[in-house]
Residue frames as a rotation matrix with the C-alpha (Angstrom) as fourth column:
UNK 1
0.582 0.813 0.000 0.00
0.813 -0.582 0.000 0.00
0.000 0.000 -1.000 0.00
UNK 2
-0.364 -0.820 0.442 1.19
0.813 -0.511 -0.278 3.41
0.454 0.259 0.853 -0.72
UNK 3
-0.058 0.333 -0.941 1.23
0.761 -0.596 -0.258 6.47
-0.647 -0.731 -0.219 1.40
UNK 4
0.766 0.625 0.149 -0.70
0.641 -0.724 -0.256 9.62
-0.052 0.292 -0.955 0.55
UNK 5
0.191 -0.918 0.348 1.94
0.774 -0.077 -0.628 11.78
0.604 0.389 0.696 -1.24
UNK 6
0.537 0.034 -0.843 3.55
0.793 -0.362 0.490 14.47
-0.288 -0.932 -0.221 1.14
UNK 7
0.982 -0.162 -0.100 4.77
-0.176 -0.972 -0.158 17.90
-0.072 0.173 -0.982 0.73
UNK 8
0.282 -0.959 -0.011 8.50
-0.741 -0.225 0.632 17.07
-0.609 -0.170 -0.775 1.32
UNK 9
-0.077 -0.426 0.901 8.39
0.465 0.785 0.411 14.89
-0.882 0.450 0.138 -1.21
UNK 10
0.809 0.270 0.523 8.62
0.554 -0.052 -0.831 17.32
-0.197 0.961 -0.192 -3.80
UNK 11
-0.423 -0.872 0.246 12.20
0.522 -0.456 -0.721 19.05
0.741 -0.177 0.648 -5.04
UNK 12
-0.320 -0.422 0.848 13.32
0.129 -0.906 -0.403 21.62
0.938 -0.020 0.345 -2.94
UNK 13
0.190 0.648 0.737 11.11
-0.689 -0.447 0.570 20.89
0.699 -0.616 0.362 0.09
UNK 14
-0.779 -0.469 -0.416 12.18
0.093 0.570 -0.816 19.11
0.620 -0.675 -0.400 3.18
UNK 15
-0.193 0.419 -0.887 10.61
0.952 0.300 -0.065 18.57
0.239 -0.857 -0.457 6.69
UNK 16
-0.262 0.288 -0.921 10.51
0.503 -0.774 -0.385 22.31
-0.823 -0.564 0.058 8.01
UNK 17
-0.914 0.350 -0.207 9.17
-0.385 -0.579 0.719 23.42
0.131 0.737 0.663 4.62
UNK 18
-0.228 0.859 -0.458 6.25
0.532 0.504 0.681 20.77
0.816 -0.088 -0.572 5.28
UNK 19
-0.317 0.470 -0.824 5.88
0.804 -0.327 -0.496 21.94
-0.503 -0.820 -0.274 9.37
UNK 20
-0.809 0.089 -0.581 5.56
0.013 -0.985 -0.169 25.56
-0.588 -0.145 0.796 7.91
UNK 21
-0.699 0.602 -0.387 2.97
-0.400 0.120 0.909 24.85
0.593 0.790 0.157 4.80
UNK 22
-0.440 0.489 -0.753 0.81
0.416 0.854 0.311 22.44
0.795 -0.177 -0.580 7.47
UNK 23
-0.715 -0.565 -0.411 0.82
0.694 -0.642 -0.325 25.26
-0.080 -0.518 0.852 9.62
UNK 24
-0.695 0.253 -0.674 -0.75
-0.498 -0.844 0.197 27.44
-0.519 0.473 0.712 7.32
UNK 25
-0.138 0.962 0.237 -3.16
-0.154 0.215 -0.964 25.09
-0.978 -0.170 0.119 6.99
UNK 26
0.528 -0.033 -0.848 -1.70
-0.848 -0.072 -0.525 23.45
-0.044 0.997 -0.066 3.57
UNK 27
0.110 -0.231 0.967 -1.08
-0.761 0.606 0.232 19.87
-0.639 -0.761 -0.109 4.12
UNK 28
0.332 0.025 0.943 -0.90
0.431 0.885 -0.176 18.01
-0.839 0.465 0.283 0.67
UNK 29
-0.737 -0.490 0.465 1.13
0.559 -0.054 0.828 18.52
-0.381 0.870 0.314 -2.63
UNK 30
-0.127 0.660 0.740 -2.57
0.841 -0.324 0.433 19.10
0.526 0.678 -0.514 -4.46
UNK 31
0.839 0.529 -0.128 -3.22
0.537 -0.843 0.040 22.24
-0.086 -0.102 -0.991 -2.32
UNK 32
-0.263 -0.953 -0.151 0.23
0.466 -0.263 0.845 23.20
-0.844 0.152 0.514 -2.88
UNK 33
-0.822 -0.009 0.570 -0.54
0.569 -0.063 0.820 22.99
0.029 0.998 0.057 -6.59
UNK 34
0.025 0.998 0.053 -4.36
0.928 -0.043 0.370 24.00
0.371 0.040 -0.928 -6.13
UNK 35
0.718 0.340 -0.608 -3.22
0.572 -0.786 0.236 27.58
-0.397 -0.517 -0.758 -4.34
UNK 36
0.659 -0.452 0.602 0.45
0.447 -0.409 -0.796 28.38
0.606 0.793 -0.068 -5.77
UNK 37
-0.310 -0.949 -0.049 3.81
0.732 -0.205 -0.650 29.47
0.607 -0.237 0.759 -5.00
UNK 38
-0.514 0.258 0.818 2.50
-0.051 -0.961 0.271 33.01
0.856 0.097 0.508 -4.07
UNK 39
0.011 0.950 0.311 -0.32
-0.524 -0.260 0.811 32.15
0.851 -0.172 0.495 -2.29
UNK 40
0.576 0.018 -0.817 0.95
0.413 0.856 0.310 29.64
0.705 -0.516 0.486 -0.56
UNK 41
-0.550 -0.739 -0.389 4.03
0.759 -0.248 -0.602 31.66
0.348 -0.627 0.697 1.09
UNK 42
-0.321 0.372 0.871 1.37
-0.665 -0.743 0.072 34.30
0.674 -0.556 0.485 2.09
UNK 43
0.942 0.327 0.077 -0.82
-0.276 0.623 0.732 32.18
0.192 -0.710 0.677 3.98
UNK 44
0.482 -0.432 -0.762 2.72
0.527 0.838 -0.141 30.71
0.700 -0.334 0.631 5.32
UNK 45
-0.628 -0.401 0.667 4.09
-0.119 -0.797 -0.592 34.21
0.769 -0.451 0.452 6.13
UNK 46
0.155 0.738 0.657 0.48
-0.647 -0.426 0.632 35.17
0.746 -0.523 0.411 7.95
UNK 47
0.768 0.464 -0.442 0.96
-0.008 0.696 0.718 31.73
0.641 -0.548 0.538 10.12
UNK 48
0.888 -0.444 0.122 4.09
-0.209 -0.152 0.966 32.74
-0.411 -0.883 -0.227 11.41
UNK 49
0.401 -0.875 0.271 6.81
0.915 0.398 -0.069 31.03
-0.047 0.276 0.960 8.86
UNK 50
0.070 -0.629 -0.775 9.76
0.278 -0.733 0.620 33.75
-0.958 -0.259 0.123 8.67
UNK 51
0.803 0.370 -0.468 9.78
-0.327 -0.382 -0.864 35.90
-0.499 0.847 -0.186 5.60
UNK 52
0.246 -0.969 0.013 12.09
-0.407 -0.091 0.909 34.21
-0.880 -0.229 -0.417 3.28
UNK 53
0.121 0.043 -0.992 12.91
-0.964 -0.234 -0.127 34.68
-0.237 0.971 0.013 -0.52
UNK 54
-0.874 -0.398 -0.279 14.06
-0.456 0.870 0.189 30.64
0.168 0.292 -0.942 -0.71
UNK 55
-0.534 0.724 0.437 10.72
0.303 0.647 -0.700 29.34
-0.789 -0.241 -0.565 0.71
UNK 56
0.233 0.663 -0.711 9.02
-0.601 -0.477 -0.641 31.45
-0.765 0.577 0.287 -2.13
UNK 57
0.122 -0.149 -0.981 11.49
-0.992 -0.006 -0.122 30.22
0.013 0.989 -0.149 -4.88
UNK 58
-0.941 -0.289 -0.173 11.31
-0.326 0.910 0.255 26.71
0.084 0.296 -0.951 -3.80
UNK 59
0.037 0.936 0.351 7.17
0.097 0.346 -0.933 26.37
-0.995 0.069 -0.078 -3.64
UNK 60
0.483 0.242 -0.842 7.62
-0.815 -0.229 -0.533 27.85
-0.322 0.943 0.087 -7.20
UNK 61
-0.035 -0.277 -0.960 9.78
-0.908 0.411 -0.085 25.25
0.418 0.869 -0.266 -8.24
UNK 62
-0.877 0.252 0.408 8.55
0.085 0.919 -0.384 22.09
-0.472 -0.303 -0.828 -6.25
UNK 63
0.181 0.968 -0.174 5.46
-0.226 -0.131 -0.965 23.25
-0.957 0.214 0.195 -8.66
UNK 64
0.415 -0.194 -0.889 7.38
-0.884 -0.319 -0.342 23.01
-0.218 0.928 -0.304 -11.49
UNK 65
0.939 -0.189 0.289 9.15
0.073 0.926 0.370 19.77
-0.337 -0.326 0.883 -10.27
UNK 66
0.656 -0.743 -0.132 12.51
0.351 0.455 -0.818 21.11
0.668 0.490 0.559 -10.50
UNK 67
0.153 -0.268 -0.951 15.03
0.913 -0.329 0.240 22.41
-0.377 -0.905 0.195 -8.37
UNK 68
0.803 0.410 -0.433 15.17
0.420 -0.904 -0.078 25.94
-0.423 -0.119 -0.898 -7.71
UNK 69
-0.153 -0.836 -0.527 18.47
-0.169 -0.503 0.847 26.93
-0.974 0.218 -0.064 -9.12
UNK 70
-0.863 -0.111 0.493 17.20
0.480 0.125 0.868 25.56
-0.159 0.986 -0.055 -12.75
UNK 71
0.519 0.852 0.060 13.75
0.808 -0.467 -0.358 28.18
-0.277 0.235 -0.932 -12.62
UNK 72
-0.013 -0.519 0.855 15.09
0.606 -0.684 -0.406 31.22
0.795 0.513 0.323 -15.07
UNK 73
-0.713 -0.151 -0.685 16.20
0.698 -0.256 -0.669 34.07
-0.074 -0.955 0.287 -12.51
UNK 74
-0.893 0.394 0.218 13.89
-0.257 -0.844 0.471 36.31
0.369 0.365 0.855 -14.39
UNK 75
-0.097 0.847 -0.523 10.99
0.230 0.530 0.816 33.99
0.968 -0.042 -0.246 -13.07
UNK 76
0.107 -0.293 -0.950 12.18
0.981 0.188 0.053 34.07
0.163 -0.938 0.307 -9.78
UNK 77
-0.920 -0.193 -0.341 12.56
0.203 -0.979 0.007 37.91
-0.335 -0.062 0.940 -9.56
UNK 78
-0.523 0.846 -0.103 9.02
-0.548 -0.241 0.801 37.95
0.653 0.475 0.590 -11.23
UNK 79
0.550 0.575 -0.606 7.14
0.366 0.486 0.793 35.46
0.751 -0.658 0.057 -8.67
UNK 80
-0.398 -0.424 -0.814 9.01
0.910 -0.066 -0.410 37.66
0.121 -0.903 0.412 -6.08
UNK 81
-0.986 0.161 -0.049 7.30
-0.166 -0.977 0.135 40.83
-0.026 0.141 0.990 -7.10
UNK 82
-0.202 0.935 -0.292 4.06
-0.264 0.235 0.935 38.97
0.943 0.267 0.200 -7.17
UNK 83
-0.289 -0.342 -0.894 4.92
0.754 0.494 -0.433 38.26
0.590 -0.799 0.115 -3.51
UNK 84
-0.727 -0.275 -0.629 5.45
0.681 -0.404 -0.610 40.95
-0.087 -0.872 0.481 -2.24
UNK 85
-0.702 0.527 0.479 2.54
-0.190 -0.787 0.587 42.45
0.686 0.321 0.652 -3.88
UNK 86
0.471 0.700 -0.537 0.23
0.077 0.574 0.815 39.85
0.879 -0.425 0.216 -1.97
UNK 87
-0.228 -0.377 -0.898 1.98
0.973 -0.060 -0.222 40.85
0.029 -0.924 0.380 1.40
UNK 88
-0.995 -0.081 -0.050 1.28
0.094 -0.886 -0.455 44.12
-0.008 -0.457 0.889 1.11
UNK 89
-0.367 0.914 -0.175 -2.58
0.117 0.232 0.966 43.36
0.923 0.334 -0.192 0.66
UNK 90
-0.201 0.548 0.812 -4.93
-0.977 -0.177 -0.122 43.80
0.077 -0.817 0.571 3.54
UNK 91
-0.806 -0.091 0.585 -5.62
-0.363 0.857 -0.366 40.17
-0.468 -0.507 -0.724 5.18
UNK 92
-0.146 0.842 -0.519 -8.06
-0.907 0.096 0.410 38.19
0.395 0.531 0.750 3.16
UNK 93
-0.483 0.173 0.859 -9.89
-0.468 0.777 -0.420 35.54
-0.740 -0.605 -0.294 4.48
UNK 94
-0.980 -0.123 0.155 -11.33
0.014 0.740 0.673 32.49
-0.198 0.662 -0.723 2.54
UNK 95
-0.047 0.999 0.015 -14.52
0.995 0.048 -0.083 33.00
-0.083 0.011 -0.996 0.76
UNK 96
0.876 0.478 -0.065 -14.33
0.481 -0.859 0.176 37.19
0.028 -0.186 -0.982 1.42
């Protein structure tokens, strides 16, 4: 029988990427995929994870399924400005 696939089992993501994503109340690869890089490190910021440009650029590429040094830097400078736009938002809750 096989176990239900797990966040740290995609590139770039280890145990304390998983504690911080489960946290935040993101607990499986598909809501990984199902919310995005972006979205996901807000809702990790908001839960307490420390603000930090590698957790951003390795949800983007554990989405992509590669490792984070082979995502173009222009991407990575572009899904950091999409970051930090969604941090400076007002707090959104789910649904509103």
């Amino acid at each position: 029988m096989s176990h239900a696939p797990r966040l740290r089992d995609l590139p770039n993501l280890g145990p304390a990427s998983e504690a911080m994503l489960t946290a935040a109340g993101i607990a499986t690869p598909d809501d990984l995929d199902r919310l995005g890089a972006v979205e996901a490190y807000r809702r990790a910021i908001r839960s307490g994870a420390p603000r930090h440009t590698m957790l951003l650029w390795s949800l983007d590429a554990a989405l992509l399924g590669v490792d984070w040094r082979d995502v173009p830097l222009e991407r990575r400078r572009a899904v950091s400005a999409q970051a930090e736009r969604a941090l400076a938002e007002p707090h959104r809750t789910e649904g509103g």
